[in-house]
N, C-alpha and C positions, 0 to 999 in steps of 0.2 A: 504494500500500500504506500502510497505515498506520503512522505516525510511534510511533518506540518512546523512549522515555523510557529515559536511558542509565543504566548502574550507578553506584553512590555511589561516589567515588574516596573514598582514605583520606585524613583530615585535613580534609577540605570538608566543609559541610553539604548534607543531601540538600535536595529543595524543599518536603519535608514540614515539615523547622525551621525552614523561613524563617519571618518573620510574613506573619496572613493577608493583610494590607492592600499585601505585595511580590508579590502573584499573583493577580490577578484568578480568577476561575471561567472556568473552559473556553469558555464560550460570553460572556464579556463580550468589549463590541466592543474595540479596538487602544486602547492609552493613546497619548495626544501624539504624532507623532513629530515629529524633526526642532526642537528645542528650541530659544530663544536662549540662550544664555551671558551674564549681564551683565558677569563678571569670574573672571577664577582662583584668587581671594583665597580661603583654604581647602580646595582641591578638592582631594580625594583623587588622586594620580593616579599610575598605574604604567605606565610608557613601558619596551619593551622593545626593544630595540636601540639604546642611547642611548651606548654607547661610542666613538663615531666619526660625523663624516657631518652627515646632519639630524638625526641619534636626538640629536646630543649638543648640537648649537644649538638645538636644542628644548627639551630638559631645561633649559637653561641661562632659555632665555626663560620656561619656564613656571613657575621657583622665583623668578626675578627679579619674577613679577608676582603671588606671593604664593602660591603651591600647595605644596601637598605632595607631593615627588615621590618616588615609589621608581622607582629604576634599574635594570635588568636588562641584560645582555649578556653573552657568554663572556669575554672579557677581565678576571679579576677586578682587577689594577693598573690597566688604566686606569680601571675605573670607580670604585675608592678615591678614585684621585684628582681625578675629577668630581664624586663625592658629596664630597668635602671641600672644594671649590671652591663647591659649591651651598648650603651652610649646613650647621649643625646639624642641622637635620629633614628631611635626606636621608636616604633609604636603598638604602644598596647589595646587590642580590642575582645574585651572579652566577649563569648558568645558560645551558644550551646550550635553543636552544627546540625543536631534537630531545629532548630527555630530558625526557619525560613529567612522568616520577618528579620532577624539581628542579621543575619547574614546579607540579605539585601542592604543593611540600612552599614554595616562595616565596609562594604562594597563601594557604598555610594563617596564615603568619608574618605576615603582611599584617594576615587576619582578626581576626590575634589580638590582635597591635598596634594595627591602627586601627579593628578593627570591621565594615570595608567599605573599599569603595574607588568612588569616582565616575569612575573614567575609565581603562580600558584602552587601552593605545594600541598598536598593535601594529608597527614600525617596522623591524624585524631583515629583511635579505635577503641574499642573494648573486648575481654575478652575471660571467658570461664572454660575451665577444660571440662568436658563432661564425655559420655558418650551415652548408649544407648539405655544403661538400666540406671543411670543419674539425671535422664536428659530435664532438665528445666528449661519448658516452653519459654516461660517469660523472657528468662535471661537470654537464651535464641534467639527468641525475636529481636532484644534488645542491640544483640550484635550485629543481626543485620540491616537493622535502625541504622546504629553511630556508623556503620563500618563501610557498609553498602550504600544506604539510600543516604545516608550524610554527604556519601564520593558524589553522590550521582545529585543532590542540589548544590555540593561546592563546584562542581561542574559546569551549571546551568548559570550560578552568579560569574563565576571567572571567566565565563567566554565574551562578552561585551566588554570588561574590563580588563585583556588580554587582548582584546582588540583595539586597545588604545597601543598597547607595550612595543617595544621595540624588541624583534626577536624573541616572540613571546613564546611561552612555554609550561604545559599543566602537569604537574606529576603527581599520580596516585600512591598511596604506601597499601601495599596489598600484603602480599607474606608468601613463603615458598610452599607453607600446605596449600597454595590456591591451584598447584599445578597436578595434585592427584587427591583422592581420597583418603586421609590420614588416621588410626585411631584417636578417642577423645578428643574429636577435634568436630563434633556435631555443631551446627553453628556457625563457628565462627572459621573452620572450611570451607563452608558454603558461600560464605557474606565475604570471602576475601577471589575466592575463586569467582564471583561476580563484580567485585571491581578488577579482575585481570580481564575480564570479557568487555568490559565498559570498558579498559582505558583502551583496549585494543579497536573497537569499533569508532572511540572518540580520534584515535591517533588516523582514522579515514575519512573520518566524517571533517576534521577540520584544519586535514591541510591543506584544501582550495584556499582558506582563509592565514594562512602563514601561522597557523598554532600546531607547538611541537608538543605531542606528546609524551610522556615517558608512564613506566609503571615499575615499581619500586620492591622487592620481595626478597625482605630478610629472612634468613635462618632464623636460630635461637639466639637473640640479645637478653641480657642478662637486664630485667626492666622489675617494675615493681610486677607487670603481666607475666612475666616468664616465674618469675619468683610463686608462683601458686602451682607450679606441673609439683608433679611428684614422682615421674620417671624420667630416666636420663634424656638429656639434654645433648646431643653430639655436636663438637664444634662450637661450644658455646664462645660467645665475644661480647664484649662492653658496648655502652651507648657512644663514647665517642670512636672508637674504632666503625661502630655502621654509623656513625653522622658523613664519616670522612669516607666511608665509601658509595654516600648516598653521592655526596659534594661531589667525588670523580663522576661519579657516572652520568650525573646530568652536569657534567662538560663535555661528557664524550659523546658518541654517535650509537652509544647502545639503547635501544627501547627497554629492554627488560634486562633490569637493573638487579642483578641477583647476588647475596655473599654470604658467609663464605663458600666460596666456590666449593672448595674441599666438601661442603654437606650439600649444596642447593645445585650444584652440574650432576648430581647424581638425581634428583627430583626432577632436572628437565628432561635429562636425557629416557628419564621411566615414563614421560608423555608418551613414549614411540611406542612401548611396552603394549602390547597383548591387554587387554582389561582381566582375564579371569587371571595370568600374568602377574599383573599389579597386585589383584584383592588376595593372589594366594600370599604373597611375600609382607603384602602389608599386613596381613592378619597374624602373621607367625609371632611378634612380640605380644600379641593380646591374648594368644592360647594358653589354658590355664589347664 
C-alpha cells in the first residue's frame, strides 16, 4: 500500500518548510549513505538516554571530543548534573520517550536554539531477564514501550529536525540478542530485534533525503541492566569501552555497529544458521 506522509506535529516544521536543497524530488536516486565522520568537533548532537549506562559515557566522550551535546532522559537530577559536568554548551532536557508531547516540544527547543541538529542518537531502554515460566506481561510490554515504540517516535521527531543538520545522521541502540532468539531474553529480544528491523527499513526509506542511518548492538556491558542476569555473561566490557566503540562506528561506514566482536560476529554470522540449527544450540544452556 502506499506510504502516507504523517501529520504536522505542533512546534516542528512540516517538509514543505524545509529548504528545497534538504529533499530531493521523489524520484531522485538515495543520497550517500553510510558516511565517514572525520571528527565530532561541532556536531550537533542529541543522545537520548544519557542519564546512566552507555547513554552517559557516551555523552561524556562525545562533549570531551568537541560536540555539542543535548541530553535527554527521565531523570531530570541526574542529568543536571551530567550536563554541568559536560561544559557550558550542554543541554539538558528531560523527558520520558513515552511522552510524545515532551519529545515534540525538546525537538522544537533544539530547532530553535541551534537550528538543527546532526545526530540523533537514540540510546534509552529497559530491560528484565525473564523467560517462559517467569514471563511478566507487564514488564514485556513495558520493554517494548521504552525500547521499540520509544525508537520508532524518536524516529518520527528527529526526521524534520535532521533535516535541518548538516550530514545528518539517526542511530538506534538495539543489542546483539536482536539478531537471533536468545534464552531469558522474552521481551526485550523481541523489542530490540524490532528496532534492528526499523533502523534497517528507516536507513531506505530516508536516504533520498541525505539521513544516514546506523543501528547500534552491544554484547554484554556491565550496566546497572546487565547487573540483574544471573548466568554468565561472555565477553563482558565496561560502559566507556562500548561508549568508545559506539563513537568509532558512527565515524565509520558501518550500518550495524556491533562489539565485542569476539561474542557478537558469532550472533551475526548464526543469522545464516539453519532455524531448527539455531533453537537446537541455543537451547542447550537452558536444558536442565
Amino acid at each position: 500500500m502506499p506510504a502516507e506522509m504523517p501529520p504536522t506535529r505542533p512546534g516542528l516544521p512540516d517538509d514543505a518548510s524545509l529548504p528545497a536543497d534538504r529533499l530531493p524530488p521523489s524520484d531522485a536516486g538515495p543520497a550517500p549513505l553510510l558516511r565517514r565522520l572525520e571528527s565530532w568537533h561541532g556536531r550537533r548532537v542529541w543522545l537520548i538516554g544519557a542519564s546512566d549506562g552507555i547513554g552517559r559515557d557516551l555523552a561524556r566522550l562525545l562533549a570531551a571530543e568537541g560536540a555539542r551535546v543535548a541530553i535527554s532522559a527521565r531523570r531530570a537530577d541526574d542529568l543536571a548534573a551530567l550536563a554541568a559536568e559536560l561544559g557550558p554548551d550542554a543541554r539538558a532536557l528531560a523527558l520520558d520517550a513515552t511522552d510524545q508531547a515532551a519529545l515534540d516540544a525538546a525537538a522544537a527547543s533544539l530547532l530553535a536554539d541551534w537550528g538543527g541538529v546532526d545526530h540523533v542518537i537514540y540510546a534509552a531502554g529497559v530491560y528484565w531477564p525473564m523467560g517462559a515460566d517467569d514471563l511478566d506481561i507487564e514488564k514485556a510490554a513495558t520493554m517494548i514501550e521504552v525500547n521499540l515504540i520509544g525508537a520508532l517516535r524518536v524516529a518520527a521527531v528527529a526526521i524534520p529536525v535532521l533535516a535541518r543538520g548538516t550530514r545528518p545522521q539517526l542511530a538506534l541502540v538495539a543489542s546483539a540478542s536482536a539478531y537471533r532468539g536468545l534464552p531469558r531474553a522474552i521481551g526485550y529480544g523481541a523489542s530490540k530485534a524490532g528496532v534492528l528491523n526499523l533502523a534497517e527499513t528507516l536507513a531506505i526509506e530516508l536516504a533520498p533525503r541525505g539521513i544516514d542511518v546506523r543501528v547500534i548492538n552491544p554484547g554484554f556491558v556491565r550496566t546497572r541492566l546487565t547487573d540483574m542476569n544471573s548466568f554468565r555473561m561472555p565477553a563482558m566490557i565496561d560502559a566507556a569501552t562500548a561508549a568508545r566503540a559506539i563513537s568509532d562506528g558512527l565515524k565509520s561506514r558501518r550500518f550495524h555497529i556491533h562489539f565485542p566482536k569476539r561474542f557478537t560476529l558469532f550472533l551475526v554470522l548464526a543469522r545464516a544458521l539453519p532455524s531448527r540449527w539455531w533453537l537446537a544450540l541455543a537451547a542447550r544452556p537452558v536444558k536442565g
